[in-house]
N, C-alpha and C positions, 0 to 999 in steps of 0.2 A: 504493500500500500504506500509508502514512504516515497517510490518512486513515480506516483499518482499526482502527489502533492508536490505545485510547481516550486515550490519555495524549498524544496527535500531535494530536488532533481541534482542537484550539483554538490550534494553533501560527501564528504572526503575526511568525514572521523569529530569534524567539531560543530558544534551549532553556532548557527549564523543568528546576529540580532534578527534578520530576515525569516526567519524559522519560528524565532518566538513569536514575532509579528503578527503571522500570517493565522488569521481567523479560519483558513481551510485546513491548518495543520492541525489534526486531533492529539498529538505527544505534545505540544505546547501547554504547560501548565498557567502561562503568563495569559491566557487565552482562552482557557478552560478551566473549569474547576472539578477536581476530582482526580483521579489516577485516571494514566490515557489508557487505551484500549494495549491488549498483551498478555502476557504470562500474568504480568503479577497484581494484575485488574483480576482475571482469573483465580489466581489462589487467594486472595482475599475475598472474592465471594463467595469460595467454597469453605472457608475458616467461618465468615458470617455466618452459615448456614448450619454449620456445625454445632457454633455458639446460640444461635437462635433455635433450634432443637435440645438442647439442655444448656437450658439456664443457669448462671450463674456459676458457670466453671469456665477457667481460663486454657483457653488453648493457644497451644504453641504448635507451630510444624517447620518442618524445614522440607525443601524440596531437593528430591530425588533425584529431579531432572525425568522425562518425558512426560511432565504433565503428572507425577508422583510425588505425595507427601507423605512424610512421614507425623502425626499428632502426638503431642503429648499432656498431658494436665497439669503437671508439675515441672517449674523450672529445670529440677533434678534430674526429669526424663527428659527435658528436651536438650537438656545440656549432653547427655547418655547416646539420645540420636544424632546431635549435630558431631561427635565423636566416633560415630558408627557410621556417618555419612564419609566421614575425610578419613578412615581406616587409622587415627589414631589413639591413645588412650587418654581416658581423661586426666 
């Protein structure tokens, strides 16, 4: 999509004032309000959803990568999985 958006067409690793600018660029936050459309628009709706199916517990996840996460409730565990993600010890 990035190459859709005339204000993207010449992008080379940095963002342009031009970028933030542009009212047709949906990744501009200076433009938009909210997290722009992608991955991690995506796992935050699926964490909301998680959260808003039981109440009043805090979740944590870290991502898998393809679109996988791994939950946890307690800092403890998530600290357990972000250790189990990177194959080292905590």
């Amino acid at each position: 999509m990035p190459e859709q958006i005339a204000s993207c067409r010449s992008f080379a690793g940095r963002t342009t004032p031009e970028m933030n600018a542009d009212e047709a660029n949906p990744y501009t936050t200076y433009r938009h309000e909210g997290l722009p459309p992608g991955p991690i628009f995506e796992s935050r709706r699926e964490v909301a959803q998680r959260c808003s199916s039981r109440p009043n517990r805090a979740t944590y996840f870290v991502a898998r990568g393809e679109g996988h996460h791994t939950f946890s409730e307690t800092y403890a565990q998530h600290n357990e999985a972000i250790h189990k993600q990177r194959g080292s010890q905590p």
